[in-house]
N, C-alpha and C positions, 0 to 999 in steps of 0.2 A: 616290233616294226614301228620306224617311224612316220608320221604322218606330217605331213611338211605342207605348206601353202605359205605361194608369195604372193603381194600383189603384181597386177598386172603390169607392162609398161603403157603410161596413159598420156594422153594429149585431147585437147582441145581447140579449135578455132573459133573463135568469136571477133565481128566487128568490132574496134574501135568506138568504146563511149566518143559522147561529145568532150570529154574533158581529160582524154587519153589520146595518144598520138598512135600512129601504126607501130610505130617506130619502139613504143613502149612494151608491146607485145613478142615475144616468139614464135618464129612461126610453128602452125600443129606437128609440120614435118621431124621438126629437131627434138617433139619429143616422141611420135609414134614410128619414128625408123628403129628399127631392129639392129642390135650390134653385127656387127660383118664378121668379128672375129671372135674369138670365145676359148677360154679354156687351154692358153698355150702351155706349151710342156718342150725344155731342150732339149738337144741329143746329148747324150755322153759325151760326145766329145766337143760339147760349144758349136756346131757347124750350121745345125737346121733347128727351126721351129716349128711344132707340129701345132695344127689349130683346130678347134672346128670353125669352119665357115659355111654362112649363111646367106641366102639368096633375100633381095629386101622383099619379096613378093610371104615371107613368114613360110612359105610351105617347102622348099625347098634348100636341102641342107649337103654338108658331107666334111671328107678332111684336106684339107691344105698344110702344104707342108713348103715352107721358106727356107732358101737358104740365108745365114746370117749377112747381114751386109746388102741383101739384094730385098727389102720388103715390097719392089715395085709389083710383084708378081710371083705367083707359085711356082716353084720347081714342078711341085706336081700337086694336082686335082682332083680328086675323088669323090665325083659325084654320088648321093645314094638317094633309094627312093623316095618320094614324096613325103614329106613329115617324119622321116627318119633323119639320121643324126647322130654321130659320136658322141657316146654317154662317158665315155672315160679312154683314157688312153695310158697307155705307159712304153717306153722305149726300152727294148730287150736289149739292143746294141747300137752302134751309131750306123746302122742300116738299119734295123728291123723295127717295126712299130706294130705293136701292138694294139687292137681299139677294140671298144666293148658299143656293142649298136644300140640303141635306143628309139625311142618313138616320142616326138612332140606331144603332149597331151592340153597344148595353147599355153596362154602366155602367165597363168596365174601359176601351175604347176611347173616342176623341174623334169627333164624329159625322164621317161620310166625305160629302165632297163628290158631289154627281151631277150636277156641271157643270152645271144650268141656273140662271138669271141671270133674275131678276126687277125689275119697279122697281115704288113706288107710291106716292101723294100721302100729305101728312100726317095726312089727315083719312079715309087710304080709297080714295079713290078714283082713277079711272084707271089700275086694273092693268096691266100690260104686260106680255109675254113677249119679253125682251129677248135669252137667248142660251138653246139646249135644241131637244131633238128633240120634247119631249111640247109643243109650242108651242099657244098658247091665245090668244085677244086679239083686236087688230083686224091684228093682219098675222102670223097662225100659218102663212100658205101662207108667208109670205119667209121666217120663221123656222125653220118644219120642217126645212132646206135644211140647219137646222144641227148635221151628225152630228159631233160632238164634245165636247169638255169645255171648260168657260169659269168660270175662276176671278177673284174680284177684285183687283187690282195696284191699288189705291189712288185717289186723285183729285186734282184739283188742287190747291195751296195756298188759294188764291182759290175757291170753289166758282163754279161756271158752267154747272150743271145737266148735265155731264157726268162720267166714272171712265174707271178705265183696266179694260182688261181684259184678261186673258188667255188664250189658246185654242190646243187642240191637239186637232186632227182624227183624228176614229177610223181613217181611213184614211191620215194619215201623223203617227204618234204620236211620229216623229221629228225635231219641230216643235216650237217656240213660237213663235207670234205675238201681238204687242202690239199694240193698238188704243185709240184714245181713243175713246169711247161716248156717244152723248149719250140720255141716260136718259128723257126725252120722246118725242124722235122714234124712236129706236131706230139712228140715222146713225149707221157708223161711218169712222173714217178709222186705216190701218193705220202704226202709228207703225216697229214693229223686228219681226225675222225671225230667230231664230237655228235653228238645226240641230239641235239636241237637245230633247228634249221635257222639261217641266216645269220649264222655269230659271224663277227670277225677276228681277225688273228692279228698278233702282236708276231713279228717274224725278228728276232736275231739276227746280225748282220753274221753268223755263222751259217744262219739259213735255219736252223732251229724254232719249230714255234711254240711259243714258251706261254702264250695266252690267248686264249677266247673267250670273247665276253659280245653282249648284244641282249637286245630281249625275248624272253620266249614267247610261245602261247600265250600263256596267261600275263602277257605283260608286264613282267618284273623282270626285274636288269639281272640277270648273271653271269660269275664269270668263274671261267675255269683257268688251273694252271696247270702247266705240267711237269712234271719232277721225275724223277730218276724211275716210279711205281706205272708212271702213267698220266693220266687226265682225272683231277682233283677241282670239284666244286668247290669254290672258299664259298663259307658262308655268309651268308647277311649282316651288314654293319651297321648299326644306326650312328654311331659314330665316323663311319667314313662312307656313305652313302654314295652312291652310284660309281664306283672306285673304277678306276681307268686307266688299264697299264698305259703309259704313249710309248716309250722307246729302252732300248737296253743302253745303259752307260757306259760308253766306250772304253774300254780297258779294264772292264771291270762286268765277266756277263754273267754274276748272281745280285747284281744291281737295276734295277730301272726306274725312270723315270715315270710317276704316275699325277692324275688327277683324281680329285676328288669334292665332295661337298660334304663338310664336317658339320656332324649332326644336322643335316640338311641345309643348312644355311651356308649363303655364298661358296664359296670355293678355293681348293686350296692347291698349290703343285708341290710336289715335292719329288727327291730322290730318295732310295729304300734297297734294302735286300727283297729278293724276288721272293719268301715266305713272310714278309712285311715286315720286317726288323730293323733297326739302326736305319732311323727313318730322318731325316733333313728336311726341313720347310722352305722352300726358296722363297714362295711366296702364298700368304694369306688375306683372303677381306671375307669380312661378316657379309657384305651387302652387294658381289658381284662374285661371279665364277673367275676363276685365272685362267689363262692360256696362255699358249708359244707359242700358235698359227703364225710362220712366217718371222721367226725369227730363230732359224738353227741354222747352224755351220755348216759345211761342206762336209761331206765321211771325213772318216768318221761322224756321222750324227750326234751334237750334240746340242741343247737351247741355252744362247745365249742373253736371249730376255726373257721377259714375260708381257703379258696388256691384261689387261680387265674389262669382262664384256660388256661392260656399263659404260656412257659416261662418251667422254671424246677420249681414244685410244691414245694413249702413250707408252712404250715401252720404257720397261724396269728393268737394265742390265744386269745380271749377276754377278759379272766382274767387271765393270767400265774400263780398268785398264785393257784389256784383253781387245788383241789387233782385230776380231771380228765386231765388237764392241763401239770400238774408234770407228771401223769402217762406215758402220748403220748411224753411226751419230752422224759423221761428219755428212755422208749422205742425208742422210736429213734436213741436215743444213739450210741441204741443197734448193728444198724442195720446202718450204715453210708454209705451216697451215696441211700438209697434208701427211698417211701416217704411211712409212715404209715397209714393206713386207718383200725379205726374199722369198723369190718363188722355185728357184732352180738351180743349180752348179753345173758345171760339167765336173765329169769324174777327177782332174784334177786341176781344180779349184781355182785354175784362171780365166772363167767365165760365168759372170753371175746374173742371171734374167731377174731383177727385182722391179715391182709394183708401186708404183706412187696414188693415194685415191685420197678422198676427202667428202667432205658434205657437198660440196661445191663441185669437183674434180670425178665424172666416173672413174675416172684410173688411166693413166700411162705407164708403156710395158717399157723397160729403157736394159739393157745390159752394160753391164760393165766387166773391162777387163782389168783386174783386182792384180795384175804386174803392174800396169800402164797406168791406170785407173783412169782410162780412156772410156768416158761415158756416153752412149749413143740409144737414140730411140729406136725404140724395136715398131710400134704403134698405139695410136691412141683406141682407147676400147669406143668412145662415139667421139670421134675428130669432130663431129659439126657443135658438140656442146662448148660452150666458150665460158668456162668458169666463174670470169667476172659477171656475165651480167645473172649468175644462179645465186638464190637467197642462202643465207644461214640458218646453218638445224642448230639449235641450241638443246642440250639435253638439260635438266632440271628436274630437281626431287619436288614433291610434294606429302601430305599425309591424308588418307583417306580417312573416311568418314571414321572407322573404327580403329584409326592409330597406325597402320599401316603402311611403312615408309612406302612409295611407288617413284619410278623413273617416269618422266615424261619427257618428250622428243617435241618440241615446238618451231618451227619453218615459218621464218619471220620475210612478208613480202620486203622487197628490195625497195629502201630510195622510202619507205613508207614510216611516218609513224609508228612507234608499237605499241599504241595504246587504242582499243577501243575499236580491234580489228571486225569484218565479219570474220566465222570462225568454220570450218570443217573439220568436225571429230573423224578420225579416219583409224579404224580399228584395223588391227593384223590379221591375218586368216592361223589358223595352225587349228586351236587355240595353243597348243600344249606342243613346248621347246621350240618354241618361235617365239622372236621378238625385233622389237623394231629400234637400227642403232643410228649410228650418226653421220655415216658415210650415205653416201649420192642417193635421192631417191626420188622416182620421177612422178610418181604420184602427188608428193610433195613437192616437188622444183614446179610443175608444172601449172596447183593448185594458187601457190605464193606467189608465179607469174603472172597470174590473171589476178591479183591484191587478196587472197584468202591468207589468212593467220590457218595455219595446218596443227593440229593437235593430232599426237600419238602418244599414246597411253599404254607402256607393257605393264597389264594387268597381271593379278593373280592366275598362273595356269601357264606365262608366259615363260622360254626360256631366262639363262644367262643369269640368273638368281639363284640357282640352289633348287635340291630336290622337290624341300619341301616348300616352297614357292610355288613351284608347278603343280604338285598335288593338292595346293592349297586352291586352286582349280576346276578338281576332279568336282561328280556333280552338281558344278556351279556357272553352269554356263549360263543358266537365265536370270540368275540371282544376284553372288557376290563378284562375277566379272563385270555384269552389269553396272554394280554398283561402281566398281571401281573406273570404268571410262566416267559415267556420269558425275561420282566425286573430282575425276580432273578437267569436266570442264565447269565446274562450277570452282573449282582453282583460276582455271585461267581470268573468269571474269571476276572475280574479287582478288586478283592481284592487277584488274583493268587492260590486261591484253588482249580481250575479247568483250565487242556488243553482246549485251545476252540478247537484245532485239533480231540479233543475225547469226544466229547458226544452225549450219544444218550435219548433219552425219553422213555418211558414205563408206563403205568396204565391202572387199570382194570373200567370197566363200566364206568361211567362220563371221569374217569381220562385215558379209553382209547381211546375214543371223544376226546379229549385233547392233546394227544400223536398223532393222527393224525391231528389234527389243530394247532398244536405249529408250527409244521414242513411244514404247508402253511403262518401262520402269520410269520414266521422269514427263509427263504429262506437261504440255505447254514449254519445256525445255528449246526442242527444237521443232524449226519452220520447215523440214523440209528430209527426205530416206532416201538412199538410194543403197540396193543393194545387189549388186553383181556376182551371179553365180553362186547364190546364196543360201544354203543348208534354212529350211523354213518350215519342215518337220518333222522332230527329230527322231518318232516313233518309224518313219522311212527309212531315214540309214541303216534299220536292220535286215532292209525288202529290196531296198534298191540302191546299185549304186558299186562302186569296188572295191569299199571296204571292207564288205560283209562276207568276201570273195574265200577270206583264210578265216583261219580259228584264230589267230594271231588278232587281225580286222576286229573281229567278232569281241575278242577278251577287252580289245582297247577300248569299243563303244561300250561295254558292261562298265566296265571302271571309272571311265570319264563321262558318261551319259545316264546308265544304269536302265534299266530296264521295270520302273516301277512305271506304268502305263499313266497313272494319274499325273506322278511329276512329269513324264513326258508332253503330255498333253498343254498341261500347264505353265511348260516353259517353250512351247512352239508359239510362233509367230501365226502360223495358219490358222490356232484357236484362239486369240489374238486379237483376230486382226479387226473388230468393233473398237477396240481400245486405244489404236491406232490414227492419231487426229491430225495426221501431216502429210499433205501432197505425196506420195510414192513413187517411184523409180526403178523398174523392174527391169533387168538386165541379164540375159543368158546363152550359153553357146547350145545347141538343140540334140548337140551328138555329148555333150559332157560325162563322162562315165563317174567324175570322183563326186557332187552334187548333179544328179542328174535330173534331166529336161523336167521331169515329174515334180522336183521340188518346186520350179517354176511355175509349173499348171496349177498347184496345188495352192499358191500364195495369191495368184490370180484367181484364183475360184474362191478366198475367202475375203480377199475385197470386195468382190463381186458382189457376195454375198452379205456384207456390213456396206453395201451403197458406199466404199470409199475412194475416191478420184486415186488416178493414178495413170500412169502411162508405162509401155514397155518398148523393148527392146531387145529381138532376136535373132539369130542367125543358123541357116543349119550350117553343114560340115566345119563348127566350131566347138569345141571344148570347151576345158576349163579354164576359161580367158580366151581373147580371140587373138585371133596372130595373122587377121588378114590386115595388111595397111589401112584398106580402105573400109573395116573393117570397124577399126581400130579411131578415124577420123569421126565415120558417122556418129558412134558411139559419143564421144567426147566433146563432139558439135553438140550433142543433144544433153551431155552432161552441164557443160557450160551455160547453156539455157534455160537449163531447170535451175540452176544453184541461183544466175543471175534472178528469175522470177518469181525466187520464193526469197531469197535476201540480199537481191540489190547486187549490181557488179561491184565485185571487189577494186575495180580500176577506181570508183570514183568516188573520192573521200566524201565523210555524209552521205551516202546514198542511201534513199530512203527503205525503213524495213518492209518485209510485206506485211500486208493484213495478217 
């Protein structure tokens, strides 16, 4: 299981220093409005986009479906309940749609699946209750039957009014079964069987599934194959570590294309025989993972570039002369400073939904018709954001204390100096296969709007490095990840892009754990914590909370945390918290299931208790992050005021430090 955290989408309002204009500021709105559209997916046949869309009130959500050419308004509207929300979708045929339901969990997490499986016509109609126990329709008695979880595994090449599914039974969670579905009648036919719960499958465009891989119980990545006897464990490589079929090589189906991270470092793609033989390197780096995300062909599926998850994305073509090649270049062209990703075909391949995003650029959705090469905006994912006036992420290597090459993400305020900024360490939540890149990021745009130099630091633990990157991690969350934000910012201010007189820290969940532990690992460092939603005892995650929920939950915190009571102790914040010499910033949603209300109680009951100042900040029917607007305002009003009070507004050059 993976455990994922983003940060929040954040804003602020503050007055106008005397030595700033209104004029210099953004308003709080354009960064705490919520994107309207999310997650689009075409039809087979180029005609409609399916979206999820969002109500700006953050609580209410459902799907919209456009037809091409007409973005003023949906064809059709599907409202669902409150805090609910299309977690996935996939198009069975150029009617039917498929969507997998979800639940908000606020605005730090990604919406969590609740296993039920919907389908419905283009136009509306003919709902269906296809997989779920809450079953509704015209066959909710067969379907009620189905106590489990059912996620979607993708669809045919060819669409045929059927997807694949996935399902794992609440009474033997030690399962995955694979089905093909047909999205009409609601037939299914059971395609693979594996033993372990939650894999996923590698599917053939014969419809064949030829691979399952994902992590078990106990936290270790496996993967099976299947051959002619059946379903076969490969074993463990230390040499191709985390190995990851992606697709079968078209015209060729005892070939596939896989990833992997050779001898744990950085990452490699390659092509190969499906028992791993007569193996190809498209492309390797010691110091980042490889992928394709967004740059393959129409079906036949095949990848025509690569990128590297380090760094400002650029794609590496495999063959440049090659017409899909030329296409992505020349589209690039187009669009300079930003990186291109197709996102969708219709089945035959003269209609292409591709992505344009940037540091600067949340992303516009644009199609082209790849006869004509008639380019048109489909929409902007935040229309009100205006590129130019967003500052530059600059990504940049440094070396930690103990030699340690590390990436750091630096958001350089606009129109300013870049020397001698105040500064905000802003840590990622995950800890482990999360990192922070170099595309739009509003905690950042929003920080460098009001004149903050933003440091991001993907520490040890972090993804997009290689295996043993992230295990290099494992329990070291109060120690050498620590060390490692704190070795980058004492980079930043001996290369003089940061006051050491002015900074403060800040992160939500993992990264607000982090934000109160920087600030006991490097004493006198920083003026000022803030931490949102923030893990702050870590002998609790195994009491409370929803990761403790599966044995899966349970194997991840042994691994990554460990359970020796003493280092637990020792590396919480709540035992801590005497040693903690900087203004505080306590920030939480009251209903939070993934860092729960408890952790909050617990960090305020140990400043309490070390006489240390600080202020909070709560709400109930909020999670993990809040997704009310207004919400969302308060908050960041009060963020802004604490940063200005403890290191001077960023608007006004020389502003003096605090005491």
């Amino acid at each position: 299981m993976t455990y994922r955290f983003v940060r929040p989408i954040v804003a602020a309002l503050c007055l106008a220093s005397a030595t700033a204009t209104a004029t210099d500021l953004i308003p709080v709105s354009d960064f705490a409005r919520r994107m309207p559209l999310t997650s689009p997916r075409l039809s087979p046949d180029g005609q409609y986009v399916s979206l999820a869309y969002h109500d700006p009130d953050g609580k209410n959500h459902g799907l919209a479906i456009y037809r091409v050419g007409d973005m003023s308004k949906p064809a059709t509207l599907i409202r669902m309940p409150p805090y609910e929300m299309p977690a996935d979708m996939v198009w069975a045929s150029p009617t039917r749609l498929v969507v997998a339901r979800g639940k908000v969990d606020g605005s730090i997490g990604a919406a969590s699946y609740t296993g039920e499986l919907m389908a419905i016509d283009v136009d509306g109609k003919n709902p269906d209750y296809l997989y779920g126990f809450e079953a509704y329709g015209k066959r909710a008695a067969t379907r009620a039957l189905d106590r489990g979880w059912g996620t979607i595994e993708g669809a045919p090449v060819q669409s045929n009014g059927h997807f694949y599914m996935r399902a794992t039974a609440w009474a033997d969670q030690d399962r995955s079964t694979l089905y093909d579905v047909d999205a009409k009648t609601s037939a299914r036919r059971q395609m693979a069987d594996i033993g372990i719960g939650r894999m996923n499958f590698m599917i053939a465009p014969d419809g064949t599934p030829r691979f399952a891989f994902g992590t078990d119980d106990d936290f270790k990545w496996v993967v099976f194959h299947r051959d002619g006897s059946g379903w076969t464990k490969l074993p463990a490589s230390e040499e191709r570590q985390n190995f990851t079929p992606v697709a079968t090589v078209a015209g060729n189906g005892n070939r596939v294309y896989a990833v992997f991270s050779p001898d744990g470092k950085g990452g490699e793609f390659v092509e190969q025989d499906e028992d791993g033989g007569n193996v190809r390197v498209i492309r390797k780096d010691d110091f980042s993972e490889v992928a394709s995300s967004g740059l393959w062909t129409p079906a036949p599926l095949r990848p025509f570039g690569t990128v590297m998850t380090t760094g400002i994305p650029q794609a590496t073509y495999i063959d440049p002369q090659a017409p899909i090649s030329k296409l992505h270049m020349a589209l690039s062209q187009k669009f300079p400073g930003n990186f291109l990703s197709f996102i969708d075909f219709s089945e035959d391949g003269s209609q292409l939904m591709f992505k344009v995003a940037s540091d600067r650029e949340p992303g516009r959705y644009m199609l082209i018709d790849t006869k004509t090469y008639k380019v048109s905006k489909l929409f902007d994912a935040q229309p009100w954001i205006d590129p130019k006036q967003m500052a530059e992420r600059r990504p940049m290597r440094f070396k930690a204390s103990d030699g340690m090459e590390l990436e750091a993400i630096l958001t350089f305020p606009k129109g300013r100096s870049e020397a001698n900024l105040p500064m905000v360490l802003l840590p990622h939540g995950g800890p482990h296969g999360v990192a922070d890149d170099w595309f739009f990021d509003r905690d950042a745009q929003f920080l460098a709007n009001r004149g903050y130099l933003v440091l991001q630091v993907n520490y040890r633990g972090s993804g997009g490095r290689g295996s043993k990157f992230e295990q290099a991690g494992y329990l070291k969350w109060g120690t050498r990840i620590q060390e490692d934000l704190i070795d980058g910012v004492k980079w930043a201010i001996a290369e003089n892009f940061a006051d050491p007189r002015r900074v403060c820290v800040y992160g939500a969940s993992f990264g607000g754990y982090a934000a109160m532990m920087t600030t006991v690992r490097a004493p006198g460092m920083f003026k000022c914590a803030v931490g949102y939603d923030g893990i702050y005892d870590l002998d609790m995650m195994y009491n409370k909370g929803d990761i403790k929920d599966r044995k899966s939950g349970r194997s991840y915190l042994t691994t990554v945390i460990g359970k020796d009571q003493a280092d637990l102790a020792a590396n919480s914040p709540t035992h801590l918290a005497d040693k903690i010499d900087v203004p505080v910033f306590l920030v939480h949603g009251e209903d939070d299931e993934r860092a729960p209300f408890a952790q909050f109680k617990a960090m305020r009951a140990a400043l309490d208790a070390a006489h240390k100042p600080y202020e909070t900040l709560t709400k109930p029917d909020e999670k993990h992050g809040f997704v009310k607007p207004e919400n969302i305002e308060e908050f960041y009003n009060r963020l802004q005021a604490f940063l200005e009070k403890n290191i001077g507004s960023g608007q006004a050059p020389g502003a003096p430090a605090a005491p």
